[in-house]
C-alpha positions as CSV (number, residue, x, y, z in Angstrom):
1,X,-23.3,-17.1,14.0
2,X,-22.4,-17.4,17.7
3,X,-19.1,-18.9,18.1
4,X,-17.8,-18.8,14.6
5,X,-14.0,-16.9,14.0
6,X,-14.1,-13.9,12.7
7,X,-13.3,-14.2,8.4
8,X,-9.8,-12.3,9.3
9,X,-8.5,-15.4,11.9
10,X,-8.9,-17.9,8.8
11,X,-6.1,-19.1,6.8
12,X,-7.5,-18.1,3.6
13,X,-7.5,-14.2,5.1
14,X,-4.1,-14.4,7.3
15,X,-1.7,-16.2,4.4
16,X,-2.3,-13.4,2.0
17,X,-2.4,-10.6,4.7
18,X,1.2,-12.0,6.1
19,X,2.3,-12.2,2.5
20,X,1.3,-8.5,1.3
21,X,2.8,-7.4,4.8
22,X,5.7,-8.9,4.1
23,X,6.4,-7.5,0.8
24,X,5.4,-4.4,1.1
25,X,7.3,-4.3,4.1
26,X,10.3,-4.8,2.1
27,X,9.6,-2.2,-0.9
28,X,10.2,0.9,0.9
29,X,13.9,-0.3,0.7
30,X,13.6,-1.0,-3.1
31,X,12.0,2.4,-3.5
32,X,14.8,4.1,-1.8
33,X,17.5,2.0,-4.3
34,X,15.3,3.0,-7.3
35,X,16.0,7.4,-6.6
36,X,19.2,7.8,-8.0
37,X,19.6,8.1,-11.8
38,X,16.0,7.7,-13.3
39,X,13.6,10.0,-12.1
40,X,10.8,9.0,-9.8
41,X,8.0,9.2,-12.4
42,X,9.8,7.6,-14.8
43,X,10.6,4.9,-12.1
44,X,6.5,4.7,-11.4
45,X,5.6,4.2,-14.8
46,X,7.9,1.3,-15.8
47,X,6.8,-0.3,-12.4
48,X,3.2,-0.1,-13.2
49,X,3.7,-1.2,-17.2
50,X,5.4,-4.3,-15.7
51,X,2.9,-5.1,-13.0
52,X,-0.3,-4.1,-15.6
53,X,1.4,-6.8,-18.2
54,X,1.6,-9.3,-15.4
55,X,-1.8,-9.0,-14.5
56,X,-3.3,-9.3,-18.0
57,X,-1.0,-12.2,-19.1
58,X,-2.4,-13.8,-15.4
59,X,-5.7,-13.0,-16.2
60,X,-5.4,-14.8,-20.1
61,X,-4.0,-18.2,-18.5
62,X,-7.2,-17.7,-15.8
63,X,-9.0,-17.5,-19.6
64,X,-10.6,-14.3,-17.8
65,X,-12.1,-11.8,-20.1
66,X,-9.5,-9.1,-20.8
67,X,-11.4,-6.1,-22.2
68,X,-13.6,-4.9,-19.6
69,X,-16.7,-2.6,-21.1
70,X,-16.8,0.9,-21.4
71,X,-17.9,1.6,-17.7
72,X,-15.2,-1.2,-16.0
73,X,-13.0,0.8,-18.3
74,X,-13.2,4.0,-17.1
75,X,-13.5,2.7,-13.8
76,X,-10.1,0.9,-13.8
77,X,-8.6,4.3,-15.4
78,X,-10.1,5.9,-12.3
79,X,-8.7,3.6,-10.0
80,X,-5.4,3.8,-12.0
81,X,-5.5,7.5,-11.3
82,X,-5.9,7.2,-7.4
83,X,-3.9,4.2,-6.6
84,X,-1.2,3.9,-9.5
85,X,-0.6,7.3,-10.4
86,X,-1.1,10.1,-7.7
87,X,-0.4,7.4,-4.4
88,X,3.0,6.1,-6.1
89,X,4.1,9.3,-7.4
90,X,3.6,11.5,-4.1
91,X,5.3,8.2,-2.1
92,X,8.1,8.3,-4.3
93,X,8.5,11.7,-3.8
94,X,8.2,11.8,-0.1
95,X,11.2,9.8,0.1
96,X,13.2,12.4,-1.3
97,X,12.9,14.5,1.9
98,X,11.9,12.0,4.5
99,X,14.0,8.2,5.2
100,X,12.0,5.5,4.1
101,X,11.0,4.3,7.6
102,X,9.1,7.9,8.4
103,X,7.0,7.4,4.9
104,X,6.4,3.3,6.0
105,X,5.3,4.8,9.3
106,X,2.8,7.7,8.1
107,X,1.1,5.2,5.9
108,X,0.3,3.2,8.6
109,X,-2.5,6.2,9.4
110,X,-4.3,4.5,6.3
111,X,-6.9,2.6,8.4
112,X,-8.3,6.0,9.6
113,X,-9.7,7.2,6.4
114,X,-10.3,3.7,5.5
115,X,-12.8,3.1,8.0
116,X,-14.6,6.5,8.0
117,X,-15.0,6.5,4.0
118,X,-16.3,2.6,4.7
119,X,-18.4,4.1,7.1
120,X,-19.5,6.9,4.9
121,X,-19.5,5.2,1.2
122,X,-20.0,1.3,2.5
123,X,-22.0,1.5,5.8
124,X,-19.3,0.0,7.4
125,X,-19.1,0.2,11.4
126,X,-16.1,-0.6,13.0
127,X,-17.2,-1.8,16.1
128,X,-15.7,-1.8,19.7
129,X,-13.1,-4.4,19.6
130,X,-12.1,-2.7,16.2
131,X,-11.5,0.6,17.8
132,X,-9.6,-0.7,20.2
133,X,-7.4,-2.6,18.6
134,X,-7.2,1.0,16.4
135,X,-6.1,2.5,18.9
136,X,-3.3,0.4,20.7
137,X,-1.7,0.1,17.6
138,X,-2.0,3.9,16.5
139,X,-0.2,4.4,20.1
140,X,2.4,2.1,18.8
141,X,2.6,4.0,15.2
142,X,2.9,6.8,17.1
143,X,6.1,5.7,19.4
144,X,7.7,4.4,15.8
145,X,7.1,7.8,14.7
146,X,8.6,9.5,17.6
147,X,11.6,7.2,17.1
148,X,12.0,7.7,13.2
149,X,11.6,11.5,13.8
150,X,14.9,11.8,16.7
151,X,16.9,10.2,14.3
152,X,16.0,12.1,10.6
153,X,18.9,14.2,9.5
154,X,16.4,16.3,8.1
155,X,15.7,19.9,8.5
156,X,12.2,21.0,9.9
157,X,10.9,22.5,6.6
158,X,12.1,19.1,4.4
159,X,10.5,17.2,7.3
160,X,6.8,18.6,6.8
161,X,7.0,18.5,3.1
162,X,7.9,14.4,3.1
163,X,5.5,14.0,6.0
164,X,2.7,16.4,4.1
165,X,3.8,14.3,0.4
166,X,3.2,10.6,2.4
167,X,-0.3,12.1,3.9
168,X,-1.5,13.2,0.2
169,X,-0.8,9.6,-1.0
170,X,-2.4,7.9,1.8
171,X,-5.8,9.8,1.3
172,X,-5.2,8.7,-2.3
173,X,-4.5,4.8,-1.6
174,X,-7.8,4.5,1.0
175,X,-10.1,6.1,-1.7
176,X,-8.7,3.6,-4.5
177,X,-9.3,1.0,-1.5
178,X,-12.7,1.7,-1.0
179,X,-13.3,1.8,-4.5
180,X,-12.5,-2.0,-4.8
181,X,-15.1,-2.7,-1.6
182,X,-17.8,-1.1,-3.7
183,X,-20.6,-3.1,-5.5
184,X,-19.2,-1.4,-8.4
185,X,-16.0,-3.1,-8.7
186,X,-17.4,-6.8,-8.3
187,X,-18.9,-6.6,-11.7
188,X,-15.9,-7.8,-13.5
189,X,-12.8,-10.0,-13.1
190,X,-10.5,-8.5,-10.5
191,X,-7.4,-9.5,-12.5
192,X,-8.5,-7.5,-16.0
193,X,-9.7,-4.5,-13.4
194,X,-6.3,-4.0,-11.7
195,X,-4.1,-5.0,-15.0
196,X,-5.8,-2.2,-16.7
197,X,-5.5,-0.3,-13.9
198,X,-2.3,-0.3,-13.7
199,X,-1.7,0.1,-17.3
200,X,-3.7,3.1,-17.7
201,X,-1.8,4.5,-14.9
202,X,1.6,3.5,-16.2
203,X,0.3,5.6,-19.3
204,X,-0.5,8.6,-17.6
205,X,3.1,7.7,-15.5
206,X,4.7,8.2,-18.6
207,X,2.7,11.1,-19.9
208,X,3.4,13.2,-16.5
209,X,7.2,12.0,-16.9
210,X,7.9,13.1,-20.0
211,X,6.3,16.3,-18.9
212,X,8.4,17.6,-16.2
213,X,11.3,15.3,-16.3
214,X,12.0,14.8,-20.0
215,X,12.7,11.9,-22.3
216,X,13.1,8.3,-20.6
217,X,15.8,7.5,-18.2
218,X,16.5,3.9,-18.0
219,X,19.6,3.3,-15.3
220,X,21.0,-0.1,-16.8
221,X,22.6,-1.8,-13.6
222,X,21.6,-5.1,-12.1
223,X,20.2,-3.9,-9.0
224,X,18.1,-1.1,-10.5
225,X,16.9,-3.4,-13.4
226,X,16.2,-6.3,-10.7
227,X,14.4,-4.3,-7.9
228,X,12.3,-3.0,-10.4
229,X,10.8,-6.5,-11.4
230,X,10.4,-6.9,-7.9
231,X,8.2,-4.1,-7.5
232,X,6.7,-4.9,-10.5
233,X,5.5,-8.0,-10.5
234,X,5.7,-9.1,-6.8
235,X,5.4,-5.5,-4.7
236,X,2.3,-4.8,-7.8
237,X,0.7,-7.7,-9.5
238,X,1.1,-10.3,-6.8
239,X,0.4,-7.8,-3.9
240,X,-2.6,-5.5,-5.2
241,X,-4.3,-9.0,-6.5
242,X,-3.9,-10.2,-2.8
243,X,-4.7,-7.2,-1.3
244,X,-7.9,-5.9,-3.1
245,X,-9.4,-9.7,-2.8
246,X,-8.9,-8.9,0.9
247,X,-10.4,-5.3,0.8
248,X,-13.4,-7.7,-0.6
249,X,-13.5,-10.6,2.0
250,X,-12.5,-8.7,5.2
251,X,-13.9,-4.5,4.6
252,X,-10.7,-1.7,3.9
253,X,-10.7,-1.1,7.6
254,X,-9.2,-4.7,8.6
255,X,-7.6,-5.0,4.9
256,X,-5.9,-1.7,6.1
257,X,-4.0,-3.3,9.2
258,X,-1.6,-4.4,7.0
259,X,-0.2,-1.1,6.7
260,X,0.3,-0.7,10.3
261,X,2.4,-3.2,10.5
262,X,4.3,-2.8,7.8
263,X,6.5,-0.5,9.2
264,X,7.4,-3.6,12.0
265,X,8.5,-5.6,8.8
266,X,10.3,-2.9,7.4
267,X,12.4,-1.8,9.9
268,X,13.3,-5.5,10.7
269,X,14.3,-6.0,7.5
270,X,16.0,-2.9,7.7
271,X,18.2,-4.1,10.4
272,X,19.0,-7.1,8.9
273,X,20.4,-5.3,5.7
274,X,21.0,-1.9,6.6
275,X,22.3,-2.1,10.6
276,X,19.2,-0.4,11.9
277,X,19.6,0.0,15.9
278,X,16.4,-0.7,18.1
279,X,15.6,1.8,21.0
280,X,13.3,0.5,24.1
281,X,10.9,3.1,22.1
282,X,11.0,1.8,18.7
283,X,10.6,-1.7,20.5
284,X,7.9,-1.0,22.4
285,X,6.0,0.9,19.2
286,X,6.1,-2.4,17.6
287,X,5.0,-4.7,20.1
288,X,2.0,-2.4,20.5
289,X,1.4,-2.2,17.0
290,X,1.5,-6.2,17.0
291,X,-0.8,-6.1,19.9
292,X,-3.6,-3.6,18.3
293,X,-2.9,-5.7,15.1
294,X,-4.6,-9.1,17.0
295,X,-7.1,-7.6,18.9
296,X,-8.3,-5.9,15.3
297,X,-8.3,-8.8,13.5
298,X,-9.7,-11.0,16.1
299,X,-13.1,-8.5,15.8
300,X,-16.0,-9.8,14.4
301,X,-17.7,-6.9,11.4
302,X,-20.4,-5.5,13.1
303,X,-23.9,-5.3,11.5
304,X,-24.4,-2.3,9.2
């Protein structure tokens, strides 16, 4: 209709977009605590068991069915695959050759294949004022990334690996995300779809883990132990429940602004906790980021 907001200016769209920005925003910090003792796969598949038990128990108290049927099965494995399994284990990775920043910053690229595999497996157009907002805040991703890159103490070669590792998982995450904004994933309770999501991923976690990394590692200090219930239950269950619901309301294009500014949040935090220094470049990155962020969510979806 004329005059009516966009869906992603109301409350019920912003609240959880602010809230998945700004724990996700924080994780790349808890990732970079969690590569130490326990190896990364290993570290991926105890997040995902956690966050897959969170979102079953969640979806018993909602008195939601929890086994799916055969096909939501083997579609939540499939999911699992993309998103839990291949996304996590290639980020995790990634930050052992590139700072945590430079991985937060590549995945900001995530709208890109988000909106052409919308536009080729959803019929989703993007639309002028989406574009445009696309590309201020790309500009500004790419000032961020300029930044991040002056200052890595990384060699060249190590460089391109982490950045290559980050790219792999991104194609990854946007083909899990348009799997949730298919007609296909609407046929069952989102809840039971992601907790067995996640589950069958944490299996396959584990299987991978034991595969080239050995037996279990479990590091037994306080902040390994409590950063990994944050990931589990709030940077997993609480953030891929909001997150896919707004894949659903809004299209993976918009849902995927999130990860652009991300990397705003992140290095914020970063300052506050790790005294990260802001350069006029860095500043002005984020401040166009912010400013492609509103004019793309102030865009109206276009007519298929």
């Amino acid at each position: 209709m004329i005059g009516e907001k966009p869906r992603s200016t109301r409350l019920r769209v912003l609240v959880p977009f602010a809230i998945v920005t700004l724990i996700w925003g924080t994780t790349w910090i808890v990732i970079r605590d969690q590569l130490s003792i326990v190896p990364p796969s290993w570290s991926v598949a105890y997040r995902f068991l956690l966050g897959g038990a969170t979102m079953l128990v969640w979806a018993a108290i909602r008195r939601e069915p929890l086994w799916l049927p055969r096909k939501g099965m083997l579609f939540a494995a499939l999911l699992g695959l993309m998103q839990f399994v291949l996304n996590f284990n290639l980020v995790y990775r990634s930050e052992q050759y590139i700072t945590s920043g430079v991985v937060a910053i590549v995945f900001a690229l995530l709208l890109v294949p988000n909106a052409i595999l919308s536009r080729i497996f959803l019929g989703q157009r993007m639309g002028r004022q989406l574009l445009a907002g696309s590309a201020v805040a790309i500009a500004g991703v790419a000032l961020l990334f300029i930044h991040e890159a002056r200052l890595s103490p990384v060699g060249p070669e190590q460089a391109i690996t982490g950045i290559a590792l980050a790219l792999c998982a991104v194609m990854c995450a946007s083909t899990a995300n348009v799997m949730q904004a298919s007609e296909t994933s609407k046929a069952w309770p989102m809840a039971s779809v992601i907790g067995w999501a996640m589950l069958s991923g944490a299996m396959i976690d584990a299987a991978f883990a034991w595969g080239v990394s050995g037996p279990p590692v479990f590091e037994m200090r306080i902040g390994y132990i409590a950063g990994l219930i944050y990931l589990g239950v709030l940077g997993s269950a609480l953030s891929f429940s909001l997150y896919f619901a707004l894949i659903r309301e809004i299209g993976p294009a918009k849902a995927a602004y999130s990860s652009v500014a991300i990397p705003v949040v992140a290095m914020i935090f970063s300052t506050l906790f790790e005294g990260y220094r802001w350069s006029l470049l860095a500043a002005a990155g984020a401040v166009l980021v912010l400013g492609g962020l509103v004019i793309a969510l102030r865009a109206r979806r276009p007519n298929r």
